[in-house]
C-alpha positions in Angstrom: -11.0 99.6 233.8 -7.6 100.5 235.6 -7.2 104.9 235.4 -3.8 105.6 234.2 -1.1 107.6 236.8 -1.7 110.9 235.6 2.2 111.7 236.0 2.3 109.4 233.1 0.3 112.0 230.8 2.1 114.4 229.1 0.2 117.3 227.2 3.1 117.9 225.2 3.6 114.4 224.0 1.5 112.7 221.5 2.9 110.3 219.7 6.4 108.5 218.4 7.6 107.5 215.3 11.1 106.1 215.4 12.9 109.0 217.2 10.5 111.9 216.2 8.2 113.2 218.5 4.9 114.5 217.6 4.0 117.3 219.9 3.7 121.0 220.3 7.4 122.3 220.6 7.6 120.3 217.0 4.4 119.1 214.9 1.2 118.7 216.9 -1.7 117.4 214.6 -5.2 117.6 215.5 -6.5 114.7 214.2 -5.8 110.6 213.6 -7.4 108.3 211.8 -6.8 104.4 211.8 -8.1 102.0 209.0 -7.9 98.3 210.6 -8.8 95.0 208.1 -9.1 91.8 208.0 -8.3 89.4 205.2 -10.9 86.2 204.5 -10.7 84.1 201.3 -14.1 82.8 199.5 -14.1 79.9 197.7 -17.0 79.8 195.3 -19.8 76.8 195.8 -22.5 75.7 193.7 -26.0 76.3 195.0 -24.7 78.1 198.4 -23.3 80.9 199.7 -19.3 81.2 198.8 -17.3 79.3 202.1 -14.8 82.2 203.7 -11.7 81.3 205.4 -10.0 83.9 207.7 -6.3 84.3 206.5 -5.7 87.1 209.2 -4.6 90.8 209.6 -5.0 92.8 206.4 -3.8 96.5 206.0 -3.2 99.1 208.5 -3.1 102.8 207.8 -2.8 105.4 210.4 -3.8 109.1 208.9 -2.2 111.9 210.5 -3.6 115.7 209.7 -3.1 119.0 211.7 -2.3 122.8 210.7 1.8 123.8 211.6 1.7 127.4 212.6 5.5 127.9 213.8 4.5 131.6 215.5 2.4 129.2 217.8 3.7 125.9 217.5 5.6 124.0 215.9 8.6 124.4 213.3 8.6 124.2 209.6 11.7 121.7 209.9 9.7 119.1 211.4 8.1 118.8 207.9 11.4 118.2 206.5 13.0 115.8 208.9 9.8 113.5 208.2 10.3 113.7 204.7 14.2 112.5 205.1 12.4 109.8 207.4 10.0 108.5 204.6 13.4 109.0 201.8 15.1 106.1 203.6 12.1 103.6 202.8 13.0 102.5 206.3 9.8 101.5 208.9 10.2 102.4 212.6 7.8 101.5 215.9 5.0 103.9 216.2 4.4 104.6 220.2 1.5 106.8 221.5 1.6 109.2 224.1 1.0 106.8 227.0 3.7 104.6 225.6 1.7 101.8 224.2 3.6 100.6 221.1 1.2 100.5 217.9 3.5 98.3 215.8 6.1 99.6 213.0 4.7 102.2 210.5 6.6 103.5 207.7 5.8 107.3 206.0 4.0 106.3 202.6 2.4 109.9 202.0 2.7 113.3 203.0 0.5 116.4 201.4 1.1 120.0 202.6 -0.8 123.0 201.8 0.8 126.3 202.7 -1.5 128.8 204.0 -1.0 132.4 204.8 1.5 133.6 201.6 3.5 136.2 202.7 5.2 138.9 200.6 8.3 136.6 198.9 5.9 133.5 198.9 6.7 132.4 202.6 3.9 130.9 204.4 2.9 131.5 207.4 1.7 127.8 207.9 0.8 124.2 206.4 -1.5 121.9 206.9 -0.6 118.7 206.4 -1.8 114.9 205.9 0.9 112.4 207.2 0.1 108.7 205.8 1.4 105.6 207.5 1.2 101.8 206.9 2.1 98.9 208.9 4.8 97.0 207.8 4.9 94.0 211.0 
């Protein structure tokens, strides 16, 4: 297995969607989850098994979920600015830190839960689940 030029790396840099940048300065997550399928067709038959035809790539969902905590990282805004993303309906190519492109995701889901209330009901921070399906 070929190693990687490590000036390729950045810490900062974790993944792409479209124009926005997950990283530290503005939405880091700490953890991602892909669901990969495959679609086959079965066709009943008498006295065996059903026959299964492959009809090729099924669903693919990426899960994104991390804590924002804007006095250490991050910004509150980034929130917003993917929630203007996912009001367009549009899909944009999903590229990962090392700049292999993943395909073209769109945002079908994001849940936040604000954490630290503050005095006037500010938070101090979110988590947050960031749902994305392939659309190509």
């Amino acid at each position: 297995m070929a190693s990687l030029p490590t000036n390729t790396l950045s810490s900062g840099h974790l993944l792409t969607l479209g124009m926005f940048l997950f990283g530290i300065d503005a939405l880091a997550y700490s953890e991602l989850s892909r669901r990969t399928s495959w679609r086959h067709a079965l066709s009943e038959r008498f006295m065996a098994r059903p026959a299964s035809q492959y009809l090729g790539p099924g669903e693919d969902n990426i899960t994104l979920a991390g804590r924002l905590m804007p006095e250490v990282s991050g910004q509150f805004a980034a929130i917003e600015t993917l929630k203007a993303m996912a009001d367009t309906g549009d899909d944009y190519p999903l590229v990962d830190g090392l700049g292999r492109v993943l395909g073209h995701f769109r945002i079908v889901r994001i849940e936040e839960n604000q954490i630290g209330i503050m005095g006037g009901g500010l938070s101090r921070g979110l988590d947050f689940v960031i749902e994305l399906e392939r659309v190509d």
